[in-house]
C-alpha positions in Angstrom: -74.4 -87.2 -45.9 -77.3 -89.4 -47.3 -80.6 -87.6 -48.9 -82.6 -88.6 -46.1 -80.5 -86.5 -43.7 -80.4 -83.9 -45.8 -83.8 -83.1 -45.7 -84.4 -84.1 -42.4 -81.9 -81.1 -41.2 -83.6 -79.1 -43.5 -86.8 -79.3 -42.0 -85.6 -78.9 -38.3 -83.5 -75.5 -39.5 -87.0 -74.7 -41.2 -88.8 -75.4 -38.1 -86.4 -73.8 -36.4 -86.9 -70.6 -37.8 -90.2 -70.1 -36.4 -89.2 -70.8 -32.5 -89.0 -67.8 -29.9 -85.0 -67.4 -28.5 -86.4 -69.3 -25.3 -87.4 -72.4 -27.4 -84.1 -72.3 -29.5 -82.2 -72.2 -26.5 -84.2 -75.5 -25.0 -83.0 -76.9 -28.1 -79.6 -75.7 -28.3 -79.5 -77.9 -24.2 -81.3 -80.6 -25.9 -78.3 -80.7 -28.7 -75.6 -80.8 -26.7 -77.2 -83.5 -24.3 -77.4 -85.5 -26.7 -73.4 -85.3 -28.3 -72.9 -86.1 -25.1 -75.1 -89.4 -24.1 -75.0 -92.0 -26.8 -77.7 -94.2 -25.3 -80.0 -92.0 -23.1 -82.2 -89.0 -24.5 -83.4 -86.3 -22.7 -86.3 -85.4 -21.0 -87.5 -82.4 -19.2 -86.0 -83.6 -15.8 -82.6 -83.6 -17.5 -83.1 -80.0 -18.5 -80.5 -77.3 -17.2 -82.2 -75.7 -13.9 -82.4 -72.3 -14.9 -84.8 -74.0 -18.2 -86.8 -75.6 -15.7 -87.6 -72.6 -13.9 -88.4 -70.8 -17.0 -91.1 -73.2 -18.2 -92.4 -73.1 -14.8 -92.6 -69.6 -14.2 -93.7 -68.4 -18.3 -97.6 -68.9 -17.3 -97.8 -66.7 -14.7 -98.3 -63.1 -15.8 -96.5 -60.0 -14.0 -92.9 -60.0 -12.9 -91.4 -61.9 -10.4 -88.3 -59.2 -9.4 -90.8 -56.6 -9.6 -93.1 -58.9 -6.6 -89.8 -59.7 -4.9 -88.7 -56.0 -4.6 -92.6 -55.3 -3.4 -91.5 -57.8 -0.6 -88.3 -56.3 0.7 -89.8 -53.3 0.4 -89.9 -53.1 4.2 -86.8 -54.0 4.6 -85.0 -51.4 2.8 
């Protein structure tokens, strides 16, 4: 391993030492996407689904079981 890497894997590991476990999980999808395509990266589309719906749904405030148990409510 050349100097260049080196460092360069040092900074990511420093970098990603600051990340919430959502974000290092994004990245842990991104990592193995990439061992597995040698010629095409990644981009949010090619994300796992349940990462999609989490970067959807982490602006909006409240919970979402707690509004869909307010919903069956009447049914129960």
């Amino acid at each position: 391993m050349g100097a260049l890497q080196m460092r360069m894997q040092e900074r990511i590991v420093d970098e990603m030492n600051d990340m919430s476990q959502r974000d290092l999980s994004i990245v842990y999808d991104l990592i193995l996407r990439l061992k597995k395509s040698d010629s095409s990266h990644p981009t949010i589309d090619d994300l796992p689904p349940h990462v999609r719906v989490r970067n959807a749904l982490e602006g909006i405030k409240g919970s979402l079981g707690e509004d869909i148990v307010r919903l069956r409510d009447d049914r129960i």
